[in-house]
C-alpha positions in Angstrom: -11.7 -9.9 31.4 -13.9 -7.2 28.9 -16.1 -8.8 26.5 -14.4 -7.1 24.1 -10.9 -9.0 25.2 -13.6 -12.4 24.4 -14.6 -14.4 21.4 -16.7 -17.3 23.2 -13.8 -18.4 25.8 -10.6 -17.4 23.6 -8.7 -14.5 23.6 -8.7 -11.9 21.3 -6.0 -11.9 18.5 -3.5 -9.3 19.3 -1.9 -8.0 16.0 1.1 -5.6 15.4 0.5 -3.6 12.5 4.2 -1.7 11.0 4.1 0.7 7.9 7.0 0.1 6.1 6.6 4.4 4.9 8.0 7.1 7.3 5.5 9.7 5.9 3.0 11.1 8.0 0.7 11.0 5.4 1.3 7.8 4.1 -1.1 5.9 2.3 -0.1 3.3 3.7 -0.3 4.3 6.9 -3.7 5.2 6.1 -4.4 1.7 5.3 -3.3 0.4 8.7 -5.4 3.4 10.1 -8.6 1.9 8.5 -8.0 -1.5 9.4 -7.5 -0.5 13.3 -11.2 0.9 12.6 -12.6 -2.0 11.3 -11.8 -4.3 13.7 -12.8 -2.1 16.2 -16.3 -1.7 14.6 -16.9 -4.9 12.9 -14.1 -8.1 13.6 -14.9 -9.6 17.4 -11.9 -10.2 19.0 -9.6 -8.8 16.4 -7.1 -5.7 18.1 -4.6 -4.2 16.0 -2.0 -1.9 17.2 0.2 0.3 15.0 4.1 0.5 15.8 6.0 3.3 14.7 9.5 1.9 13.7 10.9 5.4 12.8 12.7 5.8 16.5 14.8 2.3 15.7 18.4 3.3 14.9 19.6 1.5 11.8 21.1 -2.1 12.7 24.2 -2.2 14.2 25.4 -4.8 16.2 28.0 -2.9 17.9 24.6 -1.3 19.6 24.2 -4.9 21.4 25.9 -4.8 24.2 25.8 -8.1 26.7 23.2 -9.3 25.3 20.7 -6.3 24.8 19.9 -3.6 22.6 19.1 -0.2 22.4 15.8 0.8 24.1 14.2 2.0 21.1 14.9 -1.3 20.4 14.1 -3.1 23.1 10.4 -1.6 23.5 9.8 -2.6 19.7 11.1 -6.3 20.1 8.7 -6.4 23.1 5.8 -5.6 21.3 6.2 -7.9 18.3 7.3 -10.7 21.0 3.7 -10.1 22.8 1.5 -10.1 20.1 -0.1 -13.0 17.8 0.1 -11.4 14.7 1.7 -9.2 12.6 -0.1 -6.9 9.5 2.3 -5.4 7.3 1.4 -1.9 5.0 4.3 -0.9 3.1 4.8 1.0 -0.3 7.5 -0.8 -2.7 11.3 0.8 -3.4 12.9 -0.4 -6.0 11.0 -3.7 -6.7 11.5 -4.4 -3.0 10.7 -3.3 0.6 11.4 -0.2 1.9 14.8 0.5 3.9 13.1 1.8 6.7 10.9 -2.4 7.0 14.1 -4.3 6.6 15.5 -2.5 9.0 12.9 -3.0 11.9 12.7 -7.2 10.2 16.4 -7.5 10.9 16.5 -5.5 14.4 13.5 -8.3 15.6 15.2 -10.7 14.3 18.8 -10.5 16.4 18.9 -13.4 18.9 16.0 -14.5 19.9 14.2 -14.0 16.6 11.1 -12.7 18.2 9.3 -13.1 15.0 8.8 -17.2 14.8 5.4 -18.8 14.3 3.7 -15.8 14.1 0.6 -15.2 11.4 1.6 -11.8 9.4 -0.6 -10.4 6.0 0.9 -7.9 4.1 -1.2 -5.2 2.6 0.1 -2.6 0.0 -0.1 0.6 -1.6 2.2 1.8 -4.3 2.1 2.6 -7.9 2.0 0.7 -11.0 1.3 -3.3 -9.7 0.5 -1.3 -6.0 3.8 -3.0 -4.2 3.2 -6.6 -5.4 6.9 -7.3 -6.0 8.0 -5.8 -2.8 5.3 -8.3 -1.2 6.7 -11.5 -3.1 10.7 -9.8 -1.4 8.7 -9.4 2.4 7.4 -12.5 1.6 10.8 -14.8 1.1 12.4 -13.1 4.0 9.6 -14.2 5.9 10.6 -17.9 5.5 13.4 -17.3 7.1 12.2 -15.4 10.1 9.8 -18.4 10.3 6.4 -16.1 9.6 3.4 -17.5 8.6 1.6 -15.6 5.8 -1.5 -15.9 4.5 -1.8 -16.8 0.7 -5.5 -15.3 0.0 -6.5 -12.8 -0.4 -3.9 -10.7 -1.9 -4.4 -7.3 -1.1 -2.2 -5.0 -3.7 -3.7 -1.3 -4.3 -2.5 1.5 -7.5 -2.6 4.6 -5.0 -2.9 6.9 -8.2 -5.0 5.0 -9.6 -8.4 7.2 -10.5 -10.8 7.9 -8.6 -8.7 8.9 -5.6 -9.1 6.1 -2.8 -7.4 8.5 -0.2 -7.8 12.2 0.9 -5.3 14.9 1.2 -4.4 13.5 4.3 -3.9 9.6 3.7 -7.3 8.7 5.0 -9.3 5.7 2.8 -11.8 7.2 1.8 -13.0 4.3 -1.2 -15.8 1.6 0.7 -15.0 -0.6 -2.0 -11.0 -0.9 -0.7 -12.4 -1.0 2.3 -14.1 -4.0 1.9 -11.3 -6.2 0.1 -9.2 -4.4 3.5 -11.8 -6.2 5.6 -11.6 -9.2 4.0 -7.7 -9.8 4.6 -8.1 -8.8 8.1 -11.0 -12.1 8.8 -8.4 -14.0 6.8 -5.6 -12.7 8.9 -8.0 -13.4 12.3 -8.8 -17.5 11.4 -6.0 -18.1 10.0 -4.1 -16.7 13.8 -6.7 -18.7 15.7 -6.2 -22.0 13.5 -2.5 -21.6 14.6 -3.7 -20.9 18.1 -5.0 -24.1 18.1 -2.2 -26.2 16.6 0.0 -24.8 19.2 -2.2 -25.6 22.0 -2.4 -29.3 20.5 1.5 -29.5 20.1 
């Protein structure tokens, strides 16, 4: 196995990252962008993959036929069912998460709920209180689907706020965001490999 796949003798943490905003220039998006850098550059055995949930067809269960789903669907199940962790970047709608997110929670979580006992961190960028309500919503369904989040730290960001924290084209652009970005992510990492451990002891 790559030393980069290695943290001592473990396995690196394999995280799902899903941006609740269709946009190509999301903000959001742009925060999941920076985080796949960081671990690359700075968090040992820390991978983050983004997932595009836009190809998932709104839930319908008449798409389930004997048992499976659409293949759209099918690849996206897989990949939340094979990794470790999930990051979540969405802006808020409506004091809640966006249509698009729900959508791609409730497809993952058709029999089997491919979700459970999973670590997940939400990140956010919105206006106003920069998606802290929709957070508080993502984090209550979450129960349900049997996620694990982390409490601290909370990681909520005013996307037109002043000075810009993002170029034209989404990209974070502010070192000090960067920083607090970097700081959830080690959070996100001990936190998956302190589950990894209480699973391996159960």
């Amino acid at each position: 196995m790559a030393l980069s796949m290695m943290v001592g003798a473990q396995p690196a943490v394999k995280v799902v990252a899903l941006c609740g905003s269709l946009r190509k220039s999301s903000t959001n998006r742009g925060l999941i962008r920076a985080a796949m850098e960081i671990a690359k550059e700075s968090i040992d055995g820390l991978e983050i993959e983004y997932v595009d949930i836009s190809p998932l067809p709104m839930l319908n269960t008449d798409l389930e036929v004997d048992g499976t789903y659409p293949p759209a669907v099918e690849a996206f199940r897989r990949k939340i069912l094979e990794a470790e962790s999930v990051l979540f970047a969405s802006p808020e709608y409506n004091y809640s998460v966006t249509a698009p997110l729900k959508n791609a929670l409730d497809w993952a979580s058709r029999p089997p709920n491919v979700w459970g006992d999973k670590a997940a961190a939400i990140v956010s960028s919105s206006g106003s209180l920069g998606g802290a309500r929709s957070q508080y919503h993502l984090r209550q369904i979450g129960v349900f689907l049997d996620l694990h989040f982390i409490n601290k730290p909370e990681f909520f960001l005013n996307a037109y706020q002043l000075p810009p924290k993002f170029d034209s084209h989404g990209d974070l652009i502010d070192s000090g965001v960067r920083e607090k970005l970097k700081a959830v992510l080690l959070a996100l990492h001990a936190f998956s490999l302190r589950l990894r451990r209480t699973s391996v002891v159960n």
